[in-house]
C-alpha positions in Angstrom: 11.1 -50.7 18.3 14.9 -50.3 17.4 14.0 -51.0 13.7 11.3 -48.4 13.6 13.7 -45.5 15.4 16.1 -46.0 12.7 13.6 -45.7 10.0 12.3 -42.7 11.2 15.6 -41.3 11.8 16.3 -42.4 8.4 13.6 -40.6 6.8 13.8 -37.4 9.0 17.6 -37.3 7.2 16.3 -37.8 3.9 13.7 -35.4 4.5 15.8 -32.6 5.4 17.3 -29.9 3.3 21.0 -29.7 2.3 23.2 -27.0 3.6 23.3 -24.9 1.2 27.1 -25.0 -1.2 28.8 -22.4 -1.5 31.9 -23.1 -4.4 32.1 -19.7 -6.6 31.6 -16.3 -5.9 28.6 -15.3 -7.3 28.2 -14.7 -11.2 29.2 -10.8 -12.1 31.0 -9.9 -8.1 34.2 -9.0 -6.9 35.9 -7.6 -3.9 35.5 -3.4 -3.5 39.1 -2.0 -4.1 40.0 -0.8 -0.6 39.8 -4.9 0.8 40.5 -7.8 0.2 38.0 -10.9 1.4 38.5 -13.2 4.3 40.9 -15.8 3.6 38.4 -19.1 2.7 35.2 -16.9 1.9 33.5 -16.0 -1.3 31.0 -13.8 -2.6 27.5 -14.8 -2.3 25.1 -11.6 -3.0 27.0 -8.4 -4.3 24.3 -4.9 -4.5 25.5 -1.8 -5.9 23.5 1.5 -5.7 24.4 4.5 -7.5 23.1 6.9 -5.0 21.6 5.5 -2.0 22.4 6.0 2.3 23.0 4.4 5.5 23.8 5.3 8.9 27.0 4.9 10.8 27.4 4.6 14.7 30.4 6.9 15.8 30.3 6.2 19.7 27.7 5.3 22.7 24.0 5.9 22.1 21.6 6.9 19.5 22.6 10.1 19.4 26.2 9.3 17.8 24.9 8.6 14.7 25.4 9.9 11.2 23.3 9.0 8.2 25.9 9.3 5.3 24.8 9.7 1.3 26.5 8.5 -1.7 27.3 5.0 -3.5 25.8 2.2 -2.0 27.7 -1.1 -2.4 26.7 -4.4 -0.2 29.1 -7.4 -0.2 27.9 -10.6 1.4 30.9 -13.1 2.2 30.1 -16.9 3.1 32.9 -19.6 4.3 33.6 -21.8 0.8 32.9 -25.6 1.7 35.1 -27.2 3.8 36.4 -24.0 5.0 37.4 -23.1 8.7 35.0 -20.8 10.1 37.0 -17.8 11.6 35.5 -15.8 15.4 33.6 -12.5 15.2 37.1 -11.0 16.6 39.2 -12.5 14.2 37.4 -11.0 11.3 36.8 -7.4 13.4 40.7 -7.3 13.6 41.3 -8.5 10.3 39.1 -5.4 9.1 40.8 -3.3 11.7 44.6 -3.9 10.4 43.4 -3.1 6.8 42.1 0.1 7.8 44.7 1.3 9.7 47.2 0.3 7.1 45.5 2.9 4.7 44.7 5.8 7.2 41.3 5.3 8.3 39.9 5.3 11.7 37.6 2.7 13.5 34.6 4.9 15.0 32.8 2.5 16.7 33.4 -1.2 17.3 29.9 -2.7 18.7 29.2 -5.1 21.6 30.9 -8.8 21.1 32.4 -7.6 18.5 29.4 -8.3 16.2 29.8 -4.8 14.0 32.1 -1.7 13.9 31.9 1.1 11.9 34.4 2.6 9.8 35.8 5.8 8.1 38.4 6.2 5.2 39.8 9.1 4.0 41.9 9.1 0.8 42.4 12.9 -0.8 39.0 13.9 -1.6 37.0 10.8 -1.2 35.6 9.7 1.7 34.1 6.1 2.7 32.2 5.1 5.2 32.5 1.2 6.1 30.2 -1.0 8.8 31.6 -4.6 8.7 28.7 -7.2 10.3 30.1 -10.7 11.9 26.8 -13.4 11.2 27.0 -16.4 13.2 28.3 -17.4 16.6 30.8 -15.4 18.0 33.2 -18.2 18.1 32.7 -19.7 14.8 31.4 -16.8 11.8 30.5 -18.5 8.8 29.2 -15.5 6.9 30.0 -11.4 7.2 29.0 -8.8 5.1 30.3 -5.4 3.9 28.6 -1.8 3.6 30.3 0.3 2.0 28.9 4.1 1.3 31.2 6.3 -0.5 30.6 9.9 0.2 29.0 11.9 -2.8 26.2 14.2 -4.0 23.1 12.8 -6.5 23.6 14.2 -10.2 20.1 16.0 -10.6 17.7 14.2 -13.3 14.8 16.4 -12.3 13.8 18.6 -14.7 11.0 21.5 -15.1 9.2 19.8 -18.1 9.0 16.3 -16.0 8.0 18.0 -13.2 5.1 19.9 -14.7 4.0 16.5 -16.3 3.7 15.1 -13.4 2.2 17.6 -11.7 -0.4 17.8 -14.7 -1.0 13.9 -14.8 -1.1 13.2 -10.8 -2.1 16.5 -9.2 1.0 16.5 -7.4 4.8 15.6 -7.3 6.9 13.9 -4.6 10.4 15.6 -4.3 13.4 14.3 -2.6 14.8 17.8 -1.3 17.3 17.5 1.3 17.5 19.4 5.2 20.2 18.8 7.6 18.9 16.5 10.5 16.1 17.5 12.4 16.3 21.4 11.1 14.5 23.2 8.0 17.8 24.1 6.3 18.0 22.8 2.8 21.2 21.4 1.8 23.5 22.3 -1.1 22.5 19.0 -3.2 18.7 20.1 -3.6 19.5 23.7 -4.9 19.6 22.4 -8.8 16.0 20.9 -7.3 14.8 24.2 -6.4 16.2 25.8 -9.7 13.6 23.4 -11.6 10.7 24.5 -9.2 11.8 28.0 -10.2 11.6 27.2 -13.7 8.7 25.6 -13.8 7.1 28.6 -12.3 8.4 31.1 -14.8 7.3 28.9 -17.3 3.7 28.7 -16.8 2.3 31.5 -15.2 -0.9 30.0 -14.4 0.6 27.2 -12.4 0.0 27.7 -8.3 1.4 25.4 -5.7 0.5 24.2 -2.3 4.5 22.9 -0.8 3.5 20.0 1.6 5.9 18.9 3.9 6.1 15.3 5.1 8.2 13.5 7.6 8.7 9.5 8.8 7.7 8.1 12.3 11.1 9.1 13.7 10.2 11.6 17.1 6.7 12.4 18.3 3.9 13.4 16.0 3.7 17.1 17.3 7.8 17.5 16.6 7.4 16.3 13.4 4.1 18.1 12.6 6.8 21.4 13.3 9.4 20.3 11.6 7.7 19.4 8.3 5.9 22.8 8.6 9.3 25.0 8.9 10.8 22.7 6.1 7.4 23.4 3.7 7.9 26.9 4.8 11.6 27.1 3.9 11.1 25.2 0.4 8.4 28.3 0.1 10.7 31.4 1.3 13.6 29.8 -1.0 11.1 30.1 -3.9 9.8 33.9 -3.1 13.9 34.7 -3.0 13.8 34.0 -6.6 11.1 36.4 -7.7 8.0 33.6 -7.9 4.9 35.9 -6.6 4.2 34.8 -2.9 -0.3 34.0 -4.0 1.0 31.8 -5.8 2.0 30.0 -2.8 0.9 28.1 0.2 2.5 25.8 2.2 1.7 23.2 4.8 3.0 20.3 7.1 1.8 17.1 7.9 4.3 15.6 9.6 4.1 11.6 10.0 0.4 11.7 9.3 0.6 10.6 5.6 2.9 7.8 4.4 3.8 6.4 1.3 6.2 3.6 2.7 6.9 1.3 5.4 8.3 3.4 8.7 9.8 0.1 9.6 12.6 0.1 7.3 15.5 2.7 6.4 14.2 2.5 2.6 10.6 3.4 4.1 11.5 6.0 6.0 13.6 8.4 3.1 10.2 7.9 1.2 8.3 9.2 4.0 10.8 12.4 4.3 10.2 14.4 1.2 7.7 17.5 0.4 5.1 17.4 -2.4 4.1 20.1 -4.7 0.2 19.8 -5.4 -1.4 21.8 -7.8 -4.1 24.4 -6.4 
């Protein structure tokens, strides 16, 4: 009986995966300018987005939240082999004496110290920061970085794409930006609405119907309204600039029509945008 426990034993080790190695950061990565890495840790999966966004708690509650927009870049830190893995705290103060140091503020550290949020200043730029502690709080092996430095998206849309798009598909998906939960279009989708404008003027013929979708976030009827008031504001922006109001309509559908996953941040911005379909 001895005999056949240590076989098994033998082949249950033999069977079993290694722990992954972790002995170079990983090929093309380095360390964002405003920190340095955990002493004993290297890169394992670096991400950079050119415009992208993610939300930031600044206190108690979901209500102290802000969703911030900009460059997108996501460091992943794991302990090198051999390494002595550091606690949760030790890496949260770590993160906390760097930022100090360079004039930011810590908005929101979050419970057993497994995250806090960030915000640095430096003349004109602005970053946002969340620092995550993986593993146990006494030992982390692992943390990672998100980084989102404040910015607006250089527009790419132009009338001629729009129109063959509209032409090819029936309709066009545009990422125009409101404030949170209101109608009010922000100053970084004004070069958008310049293009609609264009497009217009440019072919006469064209006439729209300006949908207005929303994600899952609220109840259906709120977000029925609010996708209605931002359809209608996309509209009454366009009738400011001289486009003839039959050749018009708008219209809001709230959560009721997806094109992505509600379950996920990426999902969601997909879901929030209005669509121009040709009448």
């Amino acid at each position: 009986m001895r005999n056949l426990l240590a076989l098994i034993l033998l082949s249950l080790t033999l069977a079993a995966p290694a722990a992954p190695r972790v002995d170079s950061d990983a090929p093309g990565s380095k360390d964002h300018p405003l920190f340095s890495r955990m002493p004993g840790f290297l890169i394992s999966h670096q991400q950079e987005v050119a415009f992208d966004q993610a939300t930031f708690q600044t206190g108690k509650g979901t209500a102290a939240r802000v969703t911030v927009e900009g460059k997108k870049t996501v460091l992943s830190y794991t302990l090198k082999k051999g390494g002595v893995a550091p606690s949760r705290l030790e890496i949260i103060r770590n993160f906390e004496q760097a930022t100090r140091k360079i004039g930011g503020e810590i908005l929101f550290l979050g419970p057993n110290s497994k995250f806090m949020d960030l915000k640095i200043t430096h003349g004109a730029a602005t970053a946002f920061v969340r620092v995550d502690c993986l593993g146990s709080p006494a030992a982390s092996r692992s943390y990672k970085l998100i980084i989102l430095e404040q910015g607006t998206m250089e527009q790419k849309i132009t009338a001629n794409a729009l129109f063959e798009a509209i032409n090819r598909d029936g309709h066009v998906a545009l990422d125009i930006r409101f404030d949170t939960g209101k109608a009010v279009i922000r100053p970084e989708s004004l070069p958008i609405l310049h293009e609609m404008v264009s497009l217009l003027n440019n072919h006469s013929e064209l006439n729209l119907m300006i949908e207005g979708h929303t994600d899952a976030t609220g109840t259906p009827e709120g977000n029925r309204k609010l996708s209605t008031e931002r359809a209608l504001a996309v509209r009454s922006a366009l009738l400011a600039k001289g486009i003839d109001s039959s050749r018009l309509e708008s219209r809001g559908f709230g959560q009721d029509r997806p094109v992505a996953d509600n379950g996920t941040e990426e999902g969601r911005a997909r879901n929030r945008r209005v669509e121009l379909v040709k009448r």
